[in-house]
N, C-alpha and C positions, 0 to 999 in steps of 0.2 A: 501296553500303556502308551496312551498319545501325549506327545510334547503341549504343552500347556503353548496357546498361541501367542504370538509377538503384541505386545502393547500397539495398538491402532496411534500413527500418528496423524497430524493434520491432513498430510499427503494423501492419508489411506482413505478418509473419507468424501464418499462423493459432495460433487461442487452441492446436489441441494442440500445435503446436510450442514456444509459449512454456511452456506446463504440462510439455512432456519438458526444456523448458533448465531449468527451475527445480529439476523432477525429478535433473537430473543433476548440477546445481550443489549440491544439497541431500546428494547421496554422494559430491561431491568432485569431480564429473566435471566436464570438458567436454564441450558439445557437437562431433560432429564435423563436422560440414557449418561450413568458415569465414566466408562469409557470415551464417548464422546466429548464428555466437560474436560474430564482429564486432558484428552490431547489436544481439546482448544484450549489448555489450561498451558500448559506444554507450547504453544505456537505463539503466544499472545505475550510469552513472558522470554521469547526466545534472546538471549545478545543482540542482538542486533537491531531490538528495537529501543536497546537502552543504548546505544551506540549515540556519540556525543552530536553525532550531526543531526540523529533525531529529537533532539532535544530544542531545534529551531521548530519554530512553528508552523505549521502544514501547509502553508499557504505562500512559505515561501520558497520554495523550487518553480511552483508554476510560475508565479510571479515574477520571480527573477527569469526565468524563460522567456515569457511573454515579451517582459522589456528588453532579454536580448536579442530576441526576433527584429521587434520594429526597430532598435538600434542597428543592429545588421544590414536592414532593407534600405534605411533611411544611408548608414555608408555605402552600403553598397550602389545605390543611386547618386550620390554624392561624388562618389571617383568614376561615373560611369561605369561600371562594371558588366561586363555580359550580363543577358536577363537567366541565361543557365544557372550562372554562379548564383545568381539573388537567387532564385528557384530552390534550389539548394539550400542555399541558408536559412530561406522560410522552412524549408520541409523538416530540416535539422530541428528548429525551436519549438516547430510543433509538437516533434516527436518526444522532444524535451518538455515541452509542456504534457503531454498527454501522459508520458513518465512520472510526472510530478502530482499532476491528480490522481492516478494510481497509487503512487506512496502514500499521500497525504489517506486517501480512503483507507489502504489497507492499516496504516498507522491508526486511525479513529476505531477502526473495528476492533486492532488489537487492544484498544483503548477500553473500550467499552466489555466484550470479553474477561481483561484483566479484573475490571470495577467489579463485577458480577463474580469472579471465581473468588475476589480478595474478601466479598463481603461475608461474615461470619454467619 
């Protein structure tokens, strides 16, 4: 007798499958395979995206990035600062920005996901 397998979670499925649940979540669909819905059901509903700081609106990590970039640039030319150190703090808000439309996406996908498994 063989052990019944482990519940597939988000992780377990490859990247096009989660790209077609996102796809389908984004026109209203569900996916049909139920183990797949399941665990986007599972990833979309995890803590962490009910965590109180996602409850700001998506647009504002980049954003506040953005303007601490040119802030940054704008002191850091301001007191003369080495052009390494500005380098540096540009590259820093970037990466912060680019962090921030990451979140912001994967937060709308779990968005859309959630809408789709909650609908009756």
């Amino acid at each position: 007798m063989t052990a019944p397998a482990a519940p597939l979670t988000w992780a377990d499925l490859p990247t096009a499958t989660r790209v077609e649940v996102v796809r389908l979540a984004g026109r209203g669909e569900a996916h049909p395979d139920p183990a797949v819905r399941r665990a986007a059901h599972e990833w979309a509903t995890m803590p962490s995206w009910s965590w109180r700081a996602n409850r700001l609106p998506g647009w504002t990590l980049p954003i506040a990035a953005a303007v601490l970039g040119v802030l940054l640039v704008v002191v850091g030319l301001a007191v003369a600062a080495p052009w390494p150190m500005i380098v540096v703090l540009v590259a820093a808000a970037v990466v912060a920005l680019v962090l921030g439309l990451l979140g912001a996406n994967a937060r709308s996908s779990a968005a859309a996901v959630r809408a789709v498994a909650d609908r009756p």
